[in-house]
N, C-alpha and C positions, 0 to 999 in steps of 0.2 A: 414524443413528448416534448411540447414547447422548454418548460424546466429545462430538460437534460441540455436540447440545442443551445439553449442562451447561454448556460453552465461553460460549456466549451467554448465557444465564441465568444462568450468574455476574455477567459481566457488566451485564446491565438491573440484577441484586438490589442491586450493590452499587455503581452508578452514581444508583440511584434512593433506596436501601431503608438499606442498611447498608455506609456507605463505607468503605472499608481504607486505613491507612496509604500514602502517595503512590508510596513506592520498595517498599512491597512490592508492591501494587496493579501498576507497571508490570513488575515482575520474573515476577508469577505470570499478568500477560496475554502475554510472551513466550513463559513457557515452555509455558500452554496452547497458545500460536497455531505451537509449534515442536512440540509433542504431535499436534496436531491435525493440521499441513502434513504431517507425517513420514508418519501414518497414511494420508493421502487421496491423496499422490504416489508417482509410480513411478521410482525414484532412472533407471533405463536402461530398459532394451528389456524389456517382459513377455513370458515363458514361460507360455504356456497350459496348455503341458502338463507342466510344474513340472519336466520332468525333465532330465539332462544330452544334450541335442539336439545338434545341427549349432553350430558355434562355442561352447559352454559350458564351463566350466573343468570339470574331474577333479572329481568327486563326494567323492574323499577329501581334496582339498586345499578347497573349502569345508567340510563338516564340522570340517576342523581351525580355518578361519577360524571359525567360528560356534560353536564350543568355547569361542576365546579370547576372542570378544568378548561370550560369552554369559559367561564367566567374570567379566570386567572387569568390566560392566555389571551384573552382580550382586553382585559383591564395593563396586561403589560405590553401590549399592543401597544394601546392608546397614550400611557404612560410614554414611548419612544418614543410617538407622536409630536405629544405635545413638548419633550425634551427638546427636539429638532425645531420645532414649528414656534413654539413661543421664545422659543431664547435669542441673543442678539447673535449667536455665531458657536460653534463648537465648544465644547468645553466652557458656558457663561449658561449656566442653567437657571430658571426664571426664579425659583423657589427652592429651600434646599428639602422640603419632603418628598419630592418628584421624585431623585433616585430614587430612595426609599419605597417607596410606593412600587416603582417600577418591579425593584431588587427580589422585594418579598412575594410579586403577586408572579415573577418570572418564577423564582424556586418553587413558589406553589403549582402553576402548569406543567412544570421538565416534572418534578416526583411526580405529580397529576397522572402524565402524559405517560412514563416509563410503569407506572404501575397499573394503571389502565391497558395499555396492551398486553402486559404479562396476562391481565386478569381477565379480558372479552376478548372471542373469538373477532376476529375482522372478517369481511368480505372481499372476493378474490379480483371482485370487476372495479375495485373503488379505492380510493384511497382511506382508512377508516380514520376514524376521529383523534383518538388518541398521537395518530400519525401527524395530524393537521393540526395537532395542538404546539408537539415537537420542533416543527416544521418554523410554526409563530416563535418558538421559542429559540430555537437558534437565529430564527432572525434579529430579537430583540437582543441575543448578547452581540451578535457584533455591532449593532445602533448604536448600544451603550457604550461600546470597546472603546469606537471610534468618535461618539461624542467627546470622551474623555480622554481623548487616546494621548495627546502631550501630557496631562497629569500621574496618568498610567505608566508611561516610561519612569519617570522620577519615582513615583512612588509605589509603585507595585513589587512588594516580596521586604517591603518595610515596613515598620509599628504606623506609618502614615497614613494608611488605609485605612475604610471605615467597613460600617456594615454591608453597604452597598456592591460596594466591591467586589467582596466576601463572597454574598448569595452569588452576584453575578459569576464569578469564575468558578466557584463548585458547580453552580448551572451548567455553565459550559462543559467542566469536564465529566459531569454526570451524560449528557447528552454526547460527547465522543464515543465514552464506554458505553452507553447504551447500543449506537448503530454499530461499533464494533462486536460488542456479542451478537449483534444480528448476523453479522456480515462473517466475521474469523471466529466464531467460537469462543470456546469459557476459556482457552488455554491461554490465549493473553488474557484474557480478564485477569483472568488468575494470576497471575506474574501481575498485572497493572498492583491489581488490589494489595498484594502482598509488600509492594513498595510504598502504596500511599499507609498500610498498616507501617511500615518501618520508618517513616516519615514521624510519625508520634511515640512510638515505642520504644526510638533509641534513646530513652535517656534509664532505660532498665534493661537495655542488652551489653552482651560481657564483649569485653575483646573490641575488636576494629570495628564492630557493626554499631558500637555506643557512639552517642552524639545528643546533644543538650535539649534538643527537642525545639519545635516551632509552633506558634499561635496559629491557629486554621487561618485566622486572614492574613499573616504573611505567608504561609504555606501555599496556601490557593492563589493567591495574584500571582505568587511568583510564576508558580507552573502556566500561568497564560501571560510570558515574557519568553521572547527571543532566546531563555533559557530553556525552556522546556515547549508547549506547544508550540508557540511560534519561533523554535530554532530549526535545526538543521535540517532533521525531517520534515518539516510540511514545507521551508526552504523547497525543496528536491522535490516533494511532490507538487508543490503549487507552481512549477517551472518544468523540469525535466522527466518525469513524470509523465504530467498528463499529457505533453507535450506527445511521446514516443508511445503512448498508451491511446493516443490518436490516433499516430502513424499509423498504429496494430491496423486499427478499426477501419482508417482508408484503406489499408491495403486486404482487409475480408471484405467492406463493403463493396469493392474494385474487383475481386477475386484473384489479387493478384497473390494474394498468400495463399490460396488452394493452386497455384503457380509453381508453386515451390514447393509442396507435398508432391504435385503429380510429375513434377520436375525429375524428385529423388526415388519415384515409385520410377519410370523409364529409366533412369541410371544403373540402380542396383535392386530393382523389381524380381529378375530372372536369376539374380547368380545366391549363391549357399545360403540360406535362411535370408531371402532380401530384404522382406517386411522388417526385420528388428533392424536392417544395416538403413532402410528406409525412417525406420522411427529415429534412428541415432543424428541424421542430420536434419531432418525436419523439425524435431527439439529441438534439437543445439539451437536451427535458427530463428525457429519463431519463439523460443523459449527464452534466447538476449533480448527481443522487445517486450515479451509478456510482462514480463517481473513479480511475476508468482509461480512457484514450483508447481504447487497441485492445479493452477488454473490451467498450467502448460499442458499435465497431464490430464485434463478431463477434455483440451480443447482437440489436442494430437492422438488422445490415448483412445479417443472412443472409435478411430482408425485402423491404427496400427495393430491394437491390442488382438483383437479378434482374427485380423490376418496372420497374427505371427502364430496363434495358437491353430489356426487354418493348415501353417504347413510344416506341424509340429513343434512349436516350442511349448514346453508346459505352462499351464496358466500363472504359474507362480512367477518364472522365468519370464514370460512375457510382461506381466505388471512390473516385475525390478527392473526391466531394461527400459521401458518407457519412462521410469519414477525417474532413474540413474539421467541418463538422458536429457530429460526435462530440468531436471534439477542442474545437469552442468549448462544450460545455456544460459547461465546467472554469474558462468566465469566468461563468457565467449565475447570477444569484443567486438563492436566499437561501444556495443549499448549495454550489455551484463547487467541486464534488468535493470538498469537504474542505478543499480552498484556503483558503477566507475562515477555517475557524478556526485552522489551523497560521500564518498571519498574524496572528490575534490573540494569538496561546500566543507568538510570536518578540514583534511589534512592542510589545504592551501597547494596543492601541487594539480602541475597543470596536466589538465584531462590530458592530452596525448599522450604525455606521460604515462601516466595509471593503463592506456587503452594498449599502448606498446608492452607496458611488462605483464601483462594478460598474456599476450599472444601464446609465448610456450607452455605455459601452465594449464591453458585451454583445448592445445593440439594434443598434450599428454595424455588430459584426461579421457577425449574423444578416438586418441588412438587406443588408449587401453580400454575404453567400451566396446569399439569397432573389433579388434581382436577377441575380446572375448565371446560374442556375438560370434565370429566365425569360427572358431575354436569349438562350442558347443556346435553352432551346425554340423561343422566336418564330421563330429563325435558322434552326432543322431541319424548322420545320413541323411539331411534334410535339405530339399530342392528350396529353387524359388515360386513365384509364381507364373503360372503360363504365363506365353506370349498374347495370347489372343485376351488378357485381363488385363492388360497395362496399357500404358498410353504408347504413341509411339515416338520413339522416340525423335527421329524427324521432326514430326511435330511439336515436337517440346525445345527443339533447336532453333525452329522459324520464330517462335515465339519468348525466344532468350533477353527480349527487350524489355521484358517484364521484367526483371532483375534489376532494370534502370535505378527504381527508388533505394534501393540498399546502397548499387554503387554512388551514386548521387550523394546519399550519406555520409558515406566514408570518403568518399574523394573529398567533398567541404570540409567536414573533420579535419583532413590534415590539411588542406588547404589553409589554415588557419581562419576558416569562420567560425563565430560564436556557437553554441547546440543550438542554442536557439533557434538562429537562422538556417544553418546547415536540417535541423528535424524538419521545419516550416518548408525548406524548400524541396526536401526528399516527400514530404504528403502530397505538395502539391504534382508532384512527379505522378506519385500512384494513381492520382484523378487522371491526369492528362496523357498516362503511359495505359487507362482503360478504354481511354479515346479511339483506340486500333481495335479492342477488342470487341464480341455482342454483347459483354458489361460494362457499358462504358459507364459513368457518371454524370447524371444530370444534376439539376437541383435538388428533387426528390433524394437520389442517391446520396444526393452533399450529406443533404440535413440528415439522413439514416445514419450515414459516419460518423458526424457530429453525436448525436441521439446515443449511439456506441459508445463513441471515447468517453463521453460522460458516466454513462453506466457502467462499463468497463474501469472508469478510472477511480470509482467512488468508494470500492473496500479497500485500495491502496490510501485512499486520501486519510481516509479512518483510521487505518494500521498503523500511518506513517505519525497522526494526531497524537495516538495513544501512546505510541511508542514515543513520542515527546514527553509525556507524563512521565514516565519510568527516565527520562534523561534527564527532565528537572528533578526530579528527586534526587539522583546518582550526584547532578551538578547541589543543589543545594546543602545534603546531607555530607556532602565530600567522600562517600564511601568507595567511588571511585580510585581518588590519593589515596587512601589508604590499604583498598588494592594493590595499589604499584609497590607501595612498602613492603606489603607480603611478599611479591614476588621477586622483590630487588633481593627480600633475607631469603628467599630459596634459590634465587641464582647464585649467591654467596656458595652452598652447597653443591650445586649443580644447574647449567643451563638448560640441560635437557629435561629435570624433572620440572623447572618453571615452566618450560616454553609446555609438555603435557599437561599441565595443569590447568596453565592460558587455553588448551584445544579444549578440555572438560569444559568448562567455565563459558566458552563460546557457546560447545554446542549447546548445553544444557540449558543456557541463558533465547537460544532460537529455537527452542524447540515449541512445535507449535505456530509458529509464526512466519507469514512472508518473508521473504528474502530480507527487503528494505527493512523493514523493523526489526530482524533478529541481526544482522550488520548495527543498525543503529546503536541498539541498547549493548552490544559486545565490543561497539569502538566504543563507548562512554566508558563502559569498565577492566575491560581487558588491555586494551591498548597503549593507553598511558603506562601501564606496566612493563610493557614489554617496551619499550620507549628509555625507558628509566636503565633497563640492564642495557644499554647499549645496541639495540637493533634500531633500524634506521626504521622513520617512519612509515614510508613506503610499505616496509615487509612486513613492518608490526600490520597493519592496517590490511594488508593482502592473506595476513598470515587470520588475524580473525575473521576476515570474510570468507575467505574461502571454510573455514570451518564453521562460519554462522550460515553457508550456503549448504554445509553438508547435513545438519542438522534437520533439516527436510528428507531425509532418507536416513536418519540413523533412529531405530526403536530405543523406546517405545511408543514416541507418538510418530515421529515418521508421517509428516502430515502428505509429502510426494505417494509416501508408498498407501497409503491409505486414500487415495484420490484414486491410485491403480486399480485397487481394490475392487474399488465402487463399479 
């Protein structure tokens, strides 16, 4: 898909080559990655047969839906248009009903557009309409963003803003939460929704949670400010992120990442349950680039799962050790999903830093899986798999040059080069390190990498949006500070009943949610607290991730172990 390719290669061009302005740079990676989600998801139920079947609505009452939203959507087309096109330069608009105009026929296409596909089935070979109305519509808020984008700084999340404004960034955040209930489910929504309700409601809640309350239009612009979506989160994903959510995709385009599975099926294939000692480092290492627990698990698990249950481990046992597994290569360094850098973008401390005080806390938990794993074996009396079913391993040693793009990684890392450049030049490693093998990488193959990391990167770009929302809220409403106050007067009491309160309050705060956003939304809240009673920021910050990481495997929603499931 041309989309996805250009998506990414804006991207690399302008991460490497020719950098863009910081806020417009994260305004035009949204609305590529809400361009992109819109395109590749299917808002409900797909109709094959495109036409009015068994439960479909009246053929005339869509047609008039898709009139008006094809109307809006084009009418606020045309509106950015001529914003751009008639004025003397950015921000000098020819007329002042033009926003207006824009503002109101934008809000009319995004509701249009989001209730329209709740409402008509789509077609499975096409992009359907309501998708293409969306599509328009993210495009026109960041035209507008960045028309106006020096006014928007100043004035955005104050009484200065007008109507235009307003429609324009409720737009926006409607169409976030839109592709994200496509993409991760109602369980963020849910948590989204419950903060933008608490955004209006504190000025009738008791205790720490009261607050004087906000006008929707400072409410709304604020959250599309460097405080909320365009802060830390889409930071991390419009750089680091998509960056290493590339790499993934060169190195499956490359095969050099089924490299590394059949690497650890020849190592530990043969000895006491090998399949589950096979799934524990194959996680660990494809599950630090991934940056989602359950993606880890449906990518490694639809592997390992079936082997380990092959040479005896129960099916239940087999799902938790993959979930477990998957789930810890989100502490595993140099990449921990993304983690170690959305912790250098919040705390200020320098990435090698963060990658070093990883290292023990990752070997811990990978040695306590790895024993447990053989512990059960020993107990069931369970082999490995034949010799004559694995690779050899020989052959897996001739071809240890495949490794190259990881070391390449980490050697730059501490070498002291930027991620940037250090991620850029370990991808281009995986193309050039497939040069030896029968997969090598042509152009074909480039562009299908490309085509990947886009697709691949586009429910993190969403999560990481959304979860902006829930951070401007926390940042505007201050119920963060006030957090910290709770927990400074239970450390009064005890350190230890705060610091368990701060692990509740994590996981419960990530549950449901990617690594990146349940880290995000629990450093906004938890963090500063622990800060406050004197833990150094480093541990506070290590101390909620690692419990916003565990939250993927702790019930009841346990989204790792429910991906095992599947």
């Amino acid at each position: 898909m041309l989309g996805c390719v250009l998506f990414t290669a804006m991207h690399l061009y302008a991460l490497n080559i020719a950098p863009i302005e910081t806020w417009t740079f994260r305004i035009l990676h949204i609305a590529g990655g809400l361009m992109v989600g819109f395109a590749i998801t299917a808002a409900m139920s797909v109709d094959p047969e495109g036409g009015a079947g068994k439960g479909s609505r009246p053929a005339g009452i869509e047609r008039f839906a898709a009139l008006i939203t094809a109307l809006a959507s084009g009418y606020a087309g045309a509106c950015a248009l001529a914003l751009w096109g008639l004025s003397e330069g950015p921000g000098v608009a020819v007329t002042n009903w033009l926003p207006l105009h824009l503002a109101v026929a934008l809000a009319i296409a995004s509701v249009a557009g989001v209730v329209s596909s709740w409402c008509f089935p789509s077609r499975g070979d096409r992009i359907h309409w309501p998708d293409l109305a969306l599509m328009v519509s993210a495009l026109v808020v960041a035209a507008f963003l960045i028309f106006v984008l020096g006014r928007w700084r100043m004035a955005a999340g104050t009484p200065l803003v007008g109507t235009p404004e307003l429609l324009v960034s409720a737009s926006g955040v409607l169409l976030i939460m839109e592709l994200t209930r496509r993409i991760a489910g109602l369980a963020l929504i849910a948590i989204t929704s419950v903060f933008l309700l608490y955004a209006f409601a504190g000025p009738y809640l008791p205790g720490i949670l009261e607050h004087d309350g906000y006008t929707a239009k400072r409410f709304f612009t604020y959250l599309y400010t460097d405080s909320g979506v365009l802060g830390p989160t889409t930071a991390v994903s419009s750089t680091y992120i998509i960056l290493f959510i590339t790499f993934a995709a060169f190195l499956q385009a490359s095969k050099v990442g089924d490299y590394f599975v059949n690497f650890a099926f020849a190592m530990a294939g043969r000895s006491r349950g090998g399949p589950a000692k096979v799934a524990v480092f194959a996680s660990g290492l494809m599950g630090m680039i991934n940056g989602t627990s359950a993606g880890n698990v449906v990518a490694t698990g639809s592997l390992t799962i079936p082997l380990m249950k092959r040479v005896g481990y129960h099916p239940l046992s087999a799902g938790g050790i993959e979930a477990a597994a998957s789930t810890g290569g989100q502490i595993v360094p140099p990449i921990m999903g993304a983690g170690a850098f959305i912790m250098a973008e919040i705390t200020g401390i320098p990435y090698t830093e963060i990658a070093f005080a990883a290292l023990i806390p990752a070997a811990l938990y990978f040695l306590a899986i790895y024993l447990m794993v053989d512990l059960e074996a020993r107990r069931d009396g369970m082999q490995g798999l034949p010799k004559d079913q694995l690779p050899l391993v020989t052959e897996m040693l001739k071809r240890v040059y495949l490794f190259l793009p990881i070391i390449i990684l980490i050697t730059t890392l501490f070498m002291g080069y930027s991620v940037i450049r250090a991620g850029t030049l370990a991808m281009a490693s995986a193309a050039v390190v497939s040069w030896l093998t029968p997969h090598w990488m042509g152009p074909k193959a480039l562009l299908r990498a490309l085509e990947l990391g886009a697709r691949m990167s586009v429910p993190l770009i969403a999560v990481c949006a959304c979860a902006g929302i829930i951070v401007g809220v926390i940042s505007l409403t201050g119920v963060g500070a006030r957090f910290a106050s709770m927990l400074l007067g239970l450390a009064d009491t005890s350190h230890f009943l705060a610091l368990f309160f701060a692990m509740c309050i994590s996981i419960l705060l990530g549950m449901g949610m990617p690594t990146t956003a349940a880290y995000a939304v629990a450093a906004s809240v938890v963090a500063p607290g622990l800060q406050q009673i004197g833990i150094s920021p480093l541990v506070s910050h290590f101390f909620v991730f690692y419990y916003a990481v565990l939250s993927a495997i702790t019930p009841p929603v346990a989204l790792a172990g429910y991906a095992a499931a599947a």
